[in-house]
C-alpha positions in Angstrom: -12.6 10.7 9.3 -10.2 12.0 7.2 -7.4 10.3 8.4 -8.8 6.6 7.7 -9.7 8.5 4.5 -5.9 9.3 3.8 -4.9 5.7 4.9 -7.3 4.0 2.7 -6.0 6.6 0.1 -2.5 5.4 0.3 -3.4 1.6 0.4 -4.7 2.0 -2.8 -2.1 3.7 -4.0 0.2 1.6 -2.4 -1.1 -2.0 -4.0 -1.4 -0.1 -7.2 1.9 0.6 -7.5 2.8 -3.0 -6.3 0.6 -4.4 -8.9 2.3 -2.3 -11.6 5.7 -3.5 -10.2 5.4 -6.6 -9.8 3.1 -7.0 -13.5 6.1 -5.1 -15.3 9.1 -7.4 -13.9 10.2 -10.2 -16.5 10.5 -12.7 -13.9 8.9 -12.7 -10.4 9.9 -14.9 -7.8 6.4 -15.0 -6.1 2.8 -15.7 -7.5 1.3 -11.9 -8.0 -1.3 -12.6 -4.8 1.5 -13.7 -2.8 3.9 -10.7 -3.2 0.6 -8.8 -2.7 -0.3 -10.3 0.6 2.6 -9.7 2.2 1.9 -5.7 1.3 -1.3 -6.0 3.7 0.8 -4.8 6.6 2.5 -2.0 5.3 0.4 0.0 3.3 -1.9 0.6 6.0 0.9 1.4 8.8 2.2 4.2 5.6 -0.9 6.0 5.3 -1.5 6.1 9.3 2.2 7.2 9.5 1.7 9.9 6.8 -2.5 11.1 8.7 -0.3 11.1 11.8 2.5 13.7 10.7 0.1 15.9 8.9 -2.2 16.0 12.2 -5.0 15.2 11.4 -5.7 12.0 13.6 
């Protein structure tokens, strides 16, 4: 449980920070949902990554 807790943790961390990014550059190359959607795979796989080295899934 605290695991998924962690990863869902770091996905929101993870977008927010993407968000903030992509929000403070002048001039982005991608619509803000798309540069977003292609963050869907990674966040996820960072926060397992990071439950997984701290053992505790």
């Amino acid at each position: 449980m605290i695991a998924w807790a962690l990863t869902m943790f770091v996905c929101g961390l993870w977008w927010t920070a993407a968000t903030v990014w992509r929000l403070s550059r002048p001039r982005a190359a991608l619509p803000l949902w798309l540069a977003l959607t292609r963050d869907l795979a990674p966040a996820p796989l960072l926060g397992m990554l990071l439950a997984r080295s701290l053992g505790l899934g």
